[in-house]
RODO-2510 file (C-alpha; in nm, 4 decimals, decimal comma):
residues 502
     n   res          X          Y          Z
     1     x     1,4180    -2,2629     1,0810
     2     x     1,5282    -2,0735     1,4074
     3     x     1,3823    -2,1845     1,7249
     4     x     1,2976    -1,8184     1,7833
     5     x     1,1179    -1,7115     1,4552
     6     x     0,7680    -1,7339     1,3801
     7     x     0,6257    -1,7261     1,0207
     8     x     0,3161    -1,6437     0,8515
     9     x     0,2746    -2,0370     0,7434
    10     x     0,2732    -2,0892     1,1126
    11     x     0,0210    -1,7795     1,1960
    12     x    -0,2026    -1,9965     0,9322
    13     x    -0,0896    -2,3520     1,0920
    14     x    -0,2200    -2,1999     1,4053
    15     x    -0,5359    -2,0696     1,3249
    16     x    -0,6154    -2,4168     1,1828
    17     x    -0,5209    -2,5704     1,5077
    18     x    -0,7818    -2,3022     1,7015
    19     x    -1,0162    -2,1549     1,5012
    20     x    -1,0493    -2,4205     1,2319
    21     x    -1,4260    -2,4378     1,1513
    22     x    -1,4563    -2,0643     1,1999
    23     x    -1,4564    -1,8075     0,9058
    24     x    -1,0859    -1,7126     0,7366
    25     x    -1,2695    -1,5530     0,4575
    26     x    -1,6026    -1,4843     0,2420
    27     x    -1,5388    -1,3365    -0,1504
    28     x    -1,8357    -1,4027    -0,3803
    29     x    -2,0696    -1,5570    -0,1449
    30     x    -1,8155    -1,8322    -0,0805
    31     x    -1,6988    -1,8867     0,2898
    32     x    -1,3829    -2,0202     0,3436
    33     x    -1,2472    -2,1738     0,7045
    34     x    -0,9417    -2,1328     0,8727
    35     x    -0,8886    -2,4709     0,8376
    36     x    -0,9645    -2,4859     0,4515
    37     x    -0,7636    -2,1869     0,4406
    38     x    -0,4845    -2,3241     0,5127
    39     x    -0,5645    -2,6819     0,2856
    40     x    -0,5886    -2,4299    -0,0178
    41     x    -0,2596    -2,2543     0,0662
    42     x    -0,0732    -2,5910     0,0779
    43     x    -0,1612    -2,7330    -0,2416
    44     x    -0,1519    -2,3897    -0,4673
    45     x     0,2295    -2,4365    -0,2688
    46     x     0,2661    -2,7948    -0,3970
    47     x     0,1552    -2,6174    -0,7562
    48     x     0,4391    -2,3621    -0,7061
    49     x     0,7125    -2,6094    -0,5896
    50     x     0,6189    -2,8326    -0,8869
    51     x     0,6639    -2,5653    -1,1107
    52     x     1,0140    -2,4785    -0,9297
    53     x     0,9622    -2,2115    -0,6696
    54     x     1,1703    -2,2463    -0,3802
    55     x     1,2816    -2,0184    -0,0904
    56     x     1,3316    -1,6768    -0,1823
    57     x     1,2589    -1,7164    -0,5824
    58     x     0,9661    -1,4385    -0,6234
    59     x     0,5718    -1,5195    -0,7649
    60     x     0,4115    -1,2011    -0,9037
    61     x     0,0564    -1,1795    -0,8976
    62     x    -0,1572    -0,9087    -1,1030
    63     x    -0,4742    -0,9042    -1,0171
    64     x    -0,8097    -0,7920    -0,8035
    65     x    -0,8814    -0,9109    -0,4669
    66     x    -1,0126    -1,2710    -0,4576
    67     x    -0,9314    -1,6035    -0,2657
    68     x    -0,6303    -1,6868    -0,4660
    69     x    -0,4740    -1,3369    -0,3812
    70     x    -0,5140    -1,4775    -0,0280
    71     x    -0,4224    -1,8837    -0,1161
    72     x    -0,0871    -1,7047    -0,2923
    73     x     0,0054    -1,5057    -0,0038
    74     x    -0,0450    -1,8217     0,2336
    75     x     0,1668    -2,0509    -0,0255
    76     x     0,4448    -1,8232    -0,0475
    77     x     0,4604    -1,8063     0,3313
    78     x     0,4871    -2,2239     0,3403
    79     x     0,7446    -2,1977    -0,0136
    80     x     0,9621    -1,9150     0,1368
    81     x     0,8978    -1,7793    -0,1609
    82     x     0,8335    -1,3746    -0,1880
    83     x     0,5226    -1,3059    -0,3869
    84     x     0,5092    -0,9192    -0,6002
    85     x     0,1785    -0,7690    -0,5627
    86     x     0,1392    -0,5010    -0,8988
    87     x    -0,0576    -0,2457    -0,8927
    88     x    -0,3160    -0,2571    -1,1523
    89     x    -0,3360     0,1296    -1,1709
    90     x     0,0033     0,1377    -1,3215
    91     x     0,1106     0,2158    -1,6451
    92     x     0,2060    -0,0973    -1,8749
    93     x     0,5750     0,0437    -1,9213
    94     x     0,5682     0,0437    -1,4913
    95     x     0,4181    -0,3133    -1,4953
    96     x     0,7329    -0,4381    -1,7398
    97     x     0,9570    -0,2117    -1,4963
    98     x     0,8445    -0,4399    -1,1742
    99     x     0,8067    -0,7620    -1,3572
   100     x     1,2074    -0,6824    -1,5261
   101     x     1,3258    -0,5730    -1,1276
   102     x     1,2105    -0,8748    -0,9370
   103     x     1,2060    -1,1755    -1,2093
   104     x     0,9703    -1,3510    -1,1012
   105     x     0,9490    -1,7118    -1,1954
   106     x     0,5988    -1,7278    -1,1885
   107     x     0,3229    -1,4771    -1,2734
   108     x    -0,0505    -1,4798    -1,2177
   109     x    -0,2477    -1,2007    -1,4219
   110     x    -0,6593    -1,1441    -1,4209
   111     x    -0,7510    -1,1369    -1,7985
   112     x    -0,8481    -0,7826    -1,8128
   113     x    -0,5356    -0,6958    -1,6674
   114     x    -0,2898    -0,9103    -1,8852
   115     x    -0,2529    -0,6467    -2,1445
   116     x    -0,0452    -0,4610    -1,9430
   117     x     0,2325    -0,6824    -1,9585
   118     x     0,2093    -0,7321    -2,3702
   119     x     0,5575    -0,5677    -2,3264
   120     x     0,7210    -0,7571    -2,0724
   121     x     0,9887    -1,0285    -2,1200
   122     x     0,7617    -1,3511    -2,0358
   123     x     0,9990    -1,5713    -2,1621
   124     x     1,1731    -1,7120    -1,8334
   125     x     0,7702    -1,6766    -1,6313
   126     x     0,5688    -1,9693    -1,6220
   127     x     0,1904    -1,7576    -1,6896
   128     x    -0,1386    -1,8479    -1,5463
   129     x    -0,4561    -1,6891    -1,5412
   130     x    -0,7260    -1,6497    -1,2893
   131     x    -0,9979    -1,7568    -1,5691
   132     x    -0,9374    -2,0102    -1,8173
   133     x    -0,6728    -2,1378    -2,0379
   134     x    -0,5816    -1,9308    -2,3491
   135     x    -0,2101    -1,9804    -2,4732
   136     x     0,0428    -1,8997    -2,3462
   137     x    -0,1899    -1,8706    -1,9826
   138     x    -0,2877    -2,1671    -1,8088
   139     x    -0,5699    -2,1837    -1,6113
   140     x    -0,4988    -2,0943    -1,2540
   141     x    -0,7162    -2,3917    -1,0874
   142     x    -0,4226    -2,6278    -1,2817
   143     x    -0,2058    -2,4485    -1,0168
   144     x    -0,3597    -2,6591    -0,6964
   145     x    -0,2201    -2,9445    -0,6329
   146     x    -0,3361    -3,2590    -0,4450
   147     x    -0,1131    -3,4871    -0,2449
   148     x     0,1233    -3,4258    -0,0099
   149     x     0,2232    -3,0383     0,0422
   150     x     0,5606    -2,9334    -0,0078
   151     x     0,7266    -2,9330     0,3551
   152     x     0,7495    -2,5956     0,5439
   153     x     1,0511    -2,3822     0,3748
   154     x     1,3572    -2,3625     0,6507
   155     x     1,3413    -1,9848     0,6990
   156     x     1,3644    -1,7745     0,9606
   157     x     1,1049    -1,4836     1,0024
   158     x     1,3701    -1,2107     0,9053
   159     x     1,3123    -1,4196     0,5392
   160     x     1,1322    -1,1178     0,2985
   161     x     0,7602    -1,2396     0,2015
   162     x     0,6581    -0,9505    -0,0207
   163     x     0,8087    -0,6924    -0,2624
   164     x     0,5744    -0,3888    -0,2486
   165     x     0,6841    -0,1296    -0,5321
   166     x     0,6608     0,2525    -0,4054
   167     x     0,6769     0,5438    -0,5616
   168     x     0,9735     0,6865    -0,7603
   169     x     1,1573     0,9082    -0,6170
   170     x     1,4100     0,9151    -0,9017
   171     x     1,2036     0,8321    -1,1384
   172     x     1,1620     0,4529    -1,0978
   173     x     0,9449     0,2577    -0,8534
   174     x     1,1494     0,0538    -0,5659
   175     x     1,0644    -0,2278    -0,4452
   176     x     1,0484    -0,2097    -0,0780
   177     x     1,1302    -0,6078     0,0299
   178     x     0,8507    -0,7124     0,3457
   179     x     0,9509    -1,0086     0,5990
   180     x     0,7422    -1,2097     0,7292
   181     x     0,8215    -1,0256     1,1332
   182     x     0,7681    -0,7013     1,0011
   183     x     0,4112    -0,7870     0,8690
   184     x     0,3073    -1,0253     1,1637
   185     x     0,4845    -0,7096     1,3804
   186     x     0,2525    -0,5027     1,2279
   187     x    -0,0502    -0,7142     1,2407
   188     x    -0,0292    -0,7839     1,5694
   189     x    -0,0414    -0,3905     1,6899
   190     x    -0,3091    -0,3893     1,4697
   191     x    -0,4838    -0,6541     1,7417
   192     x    -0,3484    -0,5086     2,0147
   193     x    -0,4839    -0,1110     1,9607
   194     x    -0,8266    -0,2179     1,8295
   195     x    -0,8703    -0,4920     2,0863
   196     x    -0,9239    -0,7599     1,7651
   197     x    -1,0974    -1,0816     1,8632
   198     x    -1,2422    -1,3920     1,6390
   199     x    -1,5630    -1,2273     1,5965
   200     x    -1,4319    -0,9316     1,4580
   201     x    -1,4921    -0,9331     1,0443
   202     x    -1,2862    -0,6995     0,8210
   203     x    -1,4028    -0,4906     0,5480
   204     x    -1,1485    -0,6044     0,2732
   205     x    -1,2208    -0,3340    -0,0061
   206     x    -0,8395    -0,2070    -0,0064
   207     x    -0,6569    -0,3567    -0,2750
   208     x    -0,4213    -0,6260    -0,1567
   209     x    -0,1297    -0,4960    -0,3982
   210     x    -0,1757    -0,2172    -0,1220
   211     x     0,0111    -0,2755     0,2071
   212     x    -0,2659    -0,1393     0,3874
   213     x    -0,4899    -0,4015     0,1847
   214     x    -0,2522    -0,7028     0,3022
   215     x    -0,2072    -0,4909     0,6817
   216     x    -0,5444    -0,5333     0,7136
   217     x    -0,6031    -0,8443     0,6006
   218     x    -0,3114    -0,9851     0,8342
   219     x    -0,4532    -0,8539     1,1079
   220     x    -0,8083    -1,0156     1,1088
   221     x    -0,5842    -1,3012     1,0437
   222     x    -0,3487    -1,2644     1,3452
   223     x    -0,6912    -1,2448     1,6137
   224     x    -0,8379    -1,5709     1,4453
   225     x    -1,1260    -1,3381     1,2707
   226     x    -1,2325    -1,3245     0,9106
   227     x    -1,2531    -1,1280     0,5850
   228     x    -1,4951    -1,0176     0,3231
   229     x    -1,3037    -0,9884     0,0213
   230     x    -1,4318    -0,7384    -0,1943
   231     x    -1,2734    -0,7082    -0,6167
   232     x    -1,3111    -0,3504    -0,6042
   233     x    -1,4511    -0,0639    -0,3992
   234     x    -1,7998    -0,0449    -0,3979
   235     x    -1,9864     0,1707    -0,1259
   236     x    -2,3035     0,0001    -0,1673
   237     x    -2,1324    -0,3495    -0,1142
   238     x    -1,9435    -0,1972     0,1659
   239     x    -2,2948    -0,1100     0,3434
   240     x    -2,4219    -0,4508     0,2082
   241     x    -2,1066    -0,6072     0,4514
   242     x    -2,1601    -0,3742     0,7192
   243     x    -2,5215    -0,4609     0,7646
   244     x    -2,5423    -0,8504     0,6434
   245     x    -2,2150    -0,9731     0,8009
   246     x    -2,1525    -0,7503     1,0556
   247     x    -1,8302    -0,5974     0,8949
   248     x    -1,6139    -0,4053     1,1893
   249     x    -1,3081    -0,3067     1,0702
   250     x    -1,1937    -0,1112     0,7250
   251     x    -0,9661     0,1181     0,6329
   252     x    -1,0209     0,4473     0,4683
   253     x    -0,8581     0,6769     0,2145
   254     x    -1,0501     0,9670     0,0900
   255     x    -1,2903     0,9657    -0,0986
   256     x    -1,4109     0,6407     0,0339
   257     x    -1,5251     0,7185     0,3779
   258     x    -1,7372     0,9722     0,2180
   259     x    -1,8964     0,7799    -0,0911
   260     x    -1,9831     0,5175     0,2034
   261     x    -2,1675     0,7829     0,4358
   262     x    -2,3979     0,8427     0,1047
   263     x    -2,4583     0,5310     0,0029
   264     x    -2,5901     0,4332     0,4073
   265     x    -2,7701     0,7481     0,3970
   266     x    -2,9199     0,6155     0,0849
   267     x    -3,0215     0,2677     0,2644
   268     x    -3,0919     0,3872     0,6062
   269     x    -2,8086     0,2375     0,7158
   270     x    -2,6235     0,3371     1,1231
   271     x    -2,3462     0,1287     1,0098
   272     x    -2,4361    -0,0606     1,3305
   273     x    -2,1035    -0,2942     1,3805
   274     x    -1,9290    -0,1052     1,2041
   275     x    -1,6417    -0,0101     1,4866
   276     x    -1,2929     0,0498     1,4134
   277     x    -1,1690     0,2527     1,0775
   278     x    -0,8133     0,3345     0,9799
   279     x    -0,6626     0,5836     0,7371
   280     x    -0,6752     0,9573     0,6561
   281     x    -0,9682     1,2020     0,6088
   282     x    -1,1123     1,5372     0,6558
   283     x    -1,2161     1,6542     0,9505
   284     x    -1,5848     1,7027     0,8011
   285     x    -1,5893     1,3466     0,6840
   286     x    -1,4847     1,2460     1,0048
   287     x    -1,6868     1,4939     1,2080
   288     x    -2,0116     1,3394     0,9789
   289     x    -1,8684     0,9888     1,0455
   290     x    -1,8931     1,0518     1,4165
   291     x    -2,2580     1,1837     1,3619
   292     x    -2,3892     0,8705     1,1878
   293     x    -2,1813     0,6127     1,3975
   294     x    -2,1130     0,7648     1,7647
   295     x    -1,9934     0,3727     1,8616
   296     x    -1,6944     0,3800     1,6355
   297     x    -1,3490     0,4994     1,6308
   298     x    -1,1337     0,6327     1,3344
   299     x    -0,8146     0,5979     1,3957
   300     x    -0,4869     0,8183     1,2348
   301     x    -0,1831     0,6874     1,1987
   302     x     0,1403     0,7340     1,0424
   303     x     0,3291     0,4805     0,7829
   304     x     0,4950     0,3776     0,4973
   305     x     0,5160     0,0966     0,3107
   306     x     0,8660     0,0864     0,4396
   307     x     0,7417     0,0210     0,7935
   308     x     0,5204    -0,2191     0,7039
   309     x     0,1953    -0,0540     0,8856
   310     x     0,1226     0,2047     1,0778
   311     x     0,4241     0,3376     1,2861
   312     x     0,1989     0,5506     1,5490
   313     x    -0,1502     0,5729     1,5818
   314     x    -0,4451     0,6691     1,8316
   315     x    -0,8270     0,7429     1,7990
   316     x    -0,8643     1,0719     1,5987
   317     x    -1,0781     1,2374     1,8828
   318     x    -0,7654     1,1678     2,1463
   319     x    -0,5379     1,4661     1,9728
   320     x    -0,7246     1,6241     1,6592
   321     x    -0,4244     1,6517     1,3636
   322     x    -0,1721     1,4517     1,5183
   323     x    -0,1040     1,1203     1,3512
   324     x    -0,1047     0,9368     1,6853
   325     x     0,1356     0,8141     1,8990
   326     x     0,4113     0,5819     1,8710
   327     x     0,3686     0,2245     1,8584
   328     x     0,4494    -0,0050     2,1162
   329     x     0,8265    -0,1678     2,1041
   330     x     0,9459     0,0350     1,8774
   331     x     1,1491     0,3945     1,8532
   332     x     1,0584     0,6997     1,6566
   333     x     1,2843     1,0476     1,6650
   334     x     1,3387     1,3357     1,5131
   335     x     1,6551     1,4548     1,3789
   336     x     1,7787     1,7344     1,2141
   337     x     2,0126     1,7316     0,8926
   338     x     2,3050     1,6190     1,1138
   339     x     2,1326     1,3292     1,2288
   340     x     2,0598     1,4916     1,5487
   341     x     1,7624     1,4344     1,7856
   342     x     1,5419     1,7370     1,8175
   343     x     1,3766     1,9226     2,1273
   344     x     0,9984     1,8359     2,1230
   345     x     0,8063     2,0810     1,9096
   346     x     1,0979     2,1097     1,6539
   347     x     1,0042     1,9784     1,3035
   348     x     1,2622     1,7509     1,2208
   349     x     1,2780     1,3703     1,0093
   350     x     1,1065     1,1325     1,1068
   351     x     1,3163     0,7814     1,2146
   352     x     1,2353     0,4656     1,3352
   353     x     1,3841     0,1896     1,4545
   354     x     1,2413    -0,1522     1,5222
   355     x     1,1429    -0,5056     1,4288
   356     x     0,8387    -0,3460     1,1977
   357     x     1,1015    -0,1917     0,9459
   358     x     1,1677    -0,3471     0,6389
   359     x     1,4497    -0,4862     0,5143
   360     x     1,5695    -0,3011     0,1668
   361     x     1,4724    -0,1898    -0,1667
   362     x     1,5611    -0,4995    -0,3925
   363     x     1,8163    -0,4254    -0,6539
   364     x     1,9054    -0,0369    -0,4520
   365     x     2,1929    -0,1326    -0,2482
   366     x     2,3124     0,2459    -0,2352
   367     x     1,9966     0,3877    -0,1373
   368     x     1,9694     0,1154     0,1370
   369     x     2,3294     0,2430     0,2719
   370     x     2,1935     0,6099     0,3090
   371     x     1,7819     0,5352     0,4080
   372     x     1,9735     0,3108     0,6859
   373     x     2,2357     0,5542     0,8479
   374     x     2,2990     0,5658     1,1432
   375     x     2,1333     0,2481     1,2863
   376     x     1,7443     0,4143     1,1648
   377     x     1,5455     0,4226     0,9083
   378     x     1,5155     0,7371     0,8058
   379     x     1,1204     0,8249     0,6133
   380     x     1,2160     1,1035     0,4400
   381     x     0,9382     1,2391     0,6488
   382     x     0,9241     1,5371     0,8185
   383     x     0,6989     1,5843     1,1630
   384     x     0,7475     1,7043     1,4879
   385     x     0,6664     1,5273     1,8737
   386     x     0,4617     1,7034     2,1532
   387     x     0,5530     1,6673     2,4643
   388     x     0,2837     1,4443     2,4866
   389     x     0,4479     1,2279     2,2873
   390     x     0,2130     1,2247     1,9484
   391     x     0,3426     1,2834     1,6537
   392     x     0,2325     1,5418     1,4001
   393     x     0,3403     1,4818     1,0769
   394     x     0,4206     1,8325     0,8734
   395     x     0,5681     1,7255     0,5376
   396     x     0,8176     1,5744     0,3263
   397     x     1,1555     1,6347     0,2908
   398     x     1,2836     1,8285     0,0214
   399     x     1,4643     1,5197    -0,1087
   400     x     1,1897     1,3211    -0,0948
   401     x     0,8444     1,5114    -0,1483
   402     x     0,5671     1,3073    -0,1929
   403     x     0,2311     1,3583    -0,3031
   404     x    -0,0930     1,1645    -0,1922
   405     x    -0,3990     1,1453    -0,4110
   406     x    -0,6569     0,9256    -0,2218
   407     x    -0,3942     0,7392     0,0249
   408     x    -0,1658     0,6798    -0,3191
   409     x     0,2179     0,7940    -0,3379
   410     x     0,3121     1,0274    -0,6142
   411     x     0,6957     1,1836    -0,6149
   412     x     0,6815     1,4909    -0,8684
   413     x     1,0344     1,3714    -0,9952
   414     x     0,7913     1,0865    -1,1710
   415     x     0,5453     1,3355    -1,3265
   416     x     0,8198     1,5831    -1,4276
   417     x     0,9414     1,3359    -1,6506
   418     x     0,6978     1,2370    -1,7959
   419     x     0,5619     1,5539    -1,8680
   420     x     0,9146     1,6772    -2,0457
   421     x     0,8880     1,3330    -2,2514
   422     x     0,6364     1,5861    -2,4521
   423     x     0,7862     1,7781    -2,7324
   424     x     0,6044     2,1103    -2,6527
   425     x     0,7412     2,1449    -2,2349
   426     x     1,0702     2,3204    -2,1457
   427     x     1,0566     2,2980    -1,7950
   428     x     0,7908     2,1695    -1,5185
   429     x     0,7737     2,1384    -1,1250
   430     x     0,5226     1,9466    -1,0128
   431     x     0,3460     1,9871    -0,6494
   432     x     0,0607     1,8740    -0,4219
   433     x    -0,1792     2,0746    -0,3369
   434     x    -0,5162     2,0455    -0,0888
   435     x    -0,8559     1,8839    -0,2892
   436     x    -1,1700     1,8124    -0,1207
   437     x    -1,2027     1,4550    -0,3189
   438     x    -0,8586     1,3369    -0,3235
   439     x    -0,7080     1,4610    -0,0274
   440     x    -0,4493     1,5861    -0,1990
   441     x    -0,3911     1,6716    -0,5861
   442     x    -0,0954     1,6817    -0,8199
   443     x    -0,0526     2,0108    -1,0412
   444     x     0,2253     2,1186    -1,2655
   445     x     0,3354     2,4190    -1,3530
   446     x     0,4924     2,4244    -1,6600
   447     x     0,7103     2,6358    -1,9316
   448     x     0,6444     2,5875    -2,3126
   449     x     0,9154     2,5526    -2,5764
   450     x     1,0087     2,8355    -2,7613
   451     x     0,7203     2,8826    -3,0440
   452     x     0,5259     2,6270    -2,9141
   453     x     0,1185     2,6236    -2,7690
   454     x    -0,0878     2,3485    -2,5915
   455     x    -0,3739     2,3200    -2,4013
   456     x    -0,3949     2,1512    -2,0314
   457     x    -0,5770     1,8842    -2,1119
   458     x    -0,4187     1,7295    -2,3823
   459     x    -0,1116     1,7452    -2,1709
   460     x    -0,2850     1,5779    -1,8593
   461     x    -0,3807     1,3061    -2,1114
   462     x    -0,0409     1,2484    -2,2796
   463     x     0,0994     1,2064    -1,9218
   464     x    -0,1554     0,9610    -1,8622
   465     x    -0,0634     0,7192    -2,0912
   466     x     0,2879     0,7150    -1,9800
   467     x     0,2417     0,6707    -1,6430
   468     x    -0,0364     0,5419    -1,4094
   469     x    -0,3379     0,7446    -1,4290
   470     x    -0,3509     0,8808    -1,0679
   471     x    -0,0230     1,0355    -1,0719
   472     x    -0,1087     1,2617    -1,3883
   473     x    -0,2262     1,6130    -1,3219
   474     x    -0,5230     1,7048    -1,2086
   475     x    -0,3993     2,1112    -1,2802
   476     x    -0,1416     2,2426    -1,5116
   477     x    -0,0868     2,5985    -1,5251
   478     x     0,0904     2,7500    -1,8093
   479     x     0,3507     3,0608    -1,7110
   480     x     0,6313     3,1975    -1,9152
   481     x     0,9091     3,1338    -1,6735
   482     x     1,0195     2,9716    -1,3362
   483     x     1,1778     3,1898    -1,0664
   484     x     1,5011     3,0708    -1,0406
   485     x     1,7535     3,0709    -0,7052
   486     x     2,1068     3,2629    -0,6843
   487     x     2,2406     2,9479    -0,8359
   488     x     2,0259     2,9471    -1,1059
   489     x     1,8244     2,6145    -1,0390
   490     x     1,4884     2,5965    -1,0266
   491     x     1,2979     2,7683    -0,7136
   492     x     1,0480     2,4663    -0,6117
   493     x     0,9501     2,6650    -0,3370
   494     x     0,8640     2,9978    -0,4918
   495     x     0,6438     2,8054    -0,7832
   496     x     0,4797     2,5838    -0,5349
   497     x     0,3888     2,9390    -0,2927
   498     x     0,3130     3,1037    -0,5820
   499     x     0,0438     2,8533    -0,6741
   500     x    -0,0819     2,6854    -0,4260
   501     x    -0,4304     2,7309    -0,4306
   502     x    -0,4150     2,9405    -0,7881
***
């Protein structure tokens, strides 16, 4: 290990050291200590290095938020291993498509969710489940070992500790590969901004196969505080943590901010502690978030899994629509399609440079070459600076647009395909477009095949079950042909300003 890195196994080590009897974490009424925290981590690590994971081999893990989530995350870290968080929203076909690009030599898998990989090659995994034993799962709990833990894996803290799959731009999910200095980067201008301390207590209701989930989680971590580990979002459990254990930090996409303002309404709740929360919204929700708790701060930002966190943020109320400013030791530009910085005010890409940026897509060696150019990472955003310095983010890149249905990432080249998998479609260009729920919503608008007749929602549903069910359309609108350019290709433009908002 270098005498300058410092991993996550030794964030944990060090909470041990000076926070040990205080709270790590509380899922299911059960409160776990730093101390225990990092006990639990060591011997599901002795499991994993008894079953053969070593430095760099990756552990997959699909499942809902609970303690072993957590244990895994903290055993990896000791292993050097790199664990692959699935998203239980996806598609089985996407779950075998992760599972076949990282190989993991282990896989843990909730019962509920272990029908999604039915498909998968298992053959090379060694399978355990979070419940019982039922062939060819073991039971998880056989995975902790006593004795001895495995000593500390001789990494440095450039070494990748999580795989996070993102959307497809072409079609197929990449796996964006996490070290452990990008996440520990990122948690600790978490601490910084919101002035994080060891009584703070997160909110932990985003899902940890989320990198806002793990962000989060990290960060309460880093400042020696603790987390209530929630399986699922729930607003009513939300207020419940808010009110009984004093819950002070969460993050936010819609329409969770919103469901959460009802269900305190409902219980007469101020939502008291309750004083720092991240992520996007409306400008009502926020406006009514400011109503019911004047003592807190939402805070915008601007990320990607890619830069492991948030790469600028500020309070909402400092510069209404801006996504902040940018973080502390680290550079963000924008350049134009030469590669060019841009006079403030001039919409350009988005790049950044700096220890929070990650360090590939696994298995994408060529798309690595051109996201990297230049000495930047280049978002594939597109967002201009004031000469304030904040950043207002505008859109995506024509090569890469993205949609984002309640804080998820959808690229239309995904639901394009798998809407022309369908006998009936010719041709379809798919688009976000404003919704008061979501945030944003995906529609298509589609031409049928010669001879051929089919109503929306049978089409909406056959996408479904290709893909994972948020990308699928919420609207599909039928027309008899796409304007086309000069060159003849499709104009994405004119279909998307022809109906937006139809």
């Amino acid at each position: 290990m270098n005498l300058r890195s410092f991993t996550l196994h030794d964030q944990i080590q060090r909470n041990a050291r000076l926070y040990g009897q205080r709270t790590a974490f509380v899922c299911d009424g059960h409160s776990v200590s730093h101390a225990q925290y990092a006990a639990s981590a060591a011997r599901m690590a002795a499991g994993l290095h008894a079953a053969g994971v070593v430095a760099g081999e990756r552990v997959a893990i699909l499942s809902h938020n609970s303690l072993a989530y957590l244990d895994l995350l903290g055993a990896a870290a000791l292993l050097g291993a790199i664990i692959v968080p699935i998203n239980w929203r996806l598609s089985a076909d996407e779950v075998t498509f992760v599972l076949a690009d990282t190989t993991p030599q282990v896989l843990i898998a909730s019962p509920d969710l272990q029908p999604l990989v039915a498909a998968a090659d298992l053959s090379t995994m060694r399978l355990f489940s979070t419940a019982a034993d039922g062939a060819p799962w073991r039971a998880l709990s056989g995975l902790y070992a006593d004795g001895p833990p495995p000593a500390p894996a001789a990494i440095n803290d450039d070494a990748g500790l999580a795989i996070v799959h993102t959307a497809a731009v072409g079609g197929r999910p990449r796996g964006a590969l996490l070290s452990h200095r990008g996440l520990l980067a990122a948690a600790a201008k978490s601490v910084h901004v919101w002035s994080l301390t060891t009584a703070d207590v997160g909110v932990g209701v985003l899902p940890l196969f989320h990198l806002a989930g793990i962000g989060l989680t990290l960060a309460l971590l880093a400042a020696g505080g603790s987390t209530v580990v929630l399986p699922r979002f729930d607003p009513a459990a939300v207020v419940g943590v808010i009110e009984e254990q004093h819950g002070s930090v969460m993050g936010s996409f819609p329409p969770m901010l919103a469901a959460v303002l009802d269900a305190a309404a409902a219980s007469g709740s101020a939502l008291s502690t309750l004083r720092v929360v991240t992520g996007i919204d409306a400008p009502e929700t926020l406006a009514r978030f400011a109503e019911v708790q004047p003592g807190a701060d939402f805070w915008v930002a601007y990320g990607q899994t890619e830069t492991s966190g948030s790469i600028s943020t500020s309070r909402y109320s400092d510069r209404p629509g801006s996504a902040g400013m940018p973080v502390e030791q680290h550079s963000l530009a924008i350049v134009d399609d030469e590669d060019q910085p841009v006079a403030d005010g001039t919409i350009g890409e988005i790049v950044v440079r700096g220890p929070m940026v990650f360090s590939g897509y696994w298995n994408c060696e060529a798309d690595n070459t051109f996201t990297f150019r230049g000495g930047w990472h280049h978002t594939g955003d597109m967002g201009r600076l004031d000469a304030d310095g904040y950043l207002w983010y505008v859109g995506r890149s024509a090569a890469k647009e993205l949609i984002k249905p309640g804080g998820e990432n959808v690229y239309p080249a995904e639901v394009e395909r798998a809407l022309l998998e369908h006998p009936a479609v010719a041709e379809a260009v798919v688009f976000g477009v404003p919704d008061t729920q979501w945030g944003e919503a995906v529609k298509a608008v589609c031409v049928l095949a010669a001879g051929q007749q089919l109503v929306a929602e049978k089409l909406i549903e056959f996408v479904g079950q290709r893909i994972a069910r948020y990308k699928k359309p919420k609207q599909v609108v039928f027309v008899a042909s796409l304007p086309r350019t000069a060159a003849g290709a499709v104009d994405r433009a004119a279909v998307k300003a022809a109906h937006t908002g139809a």
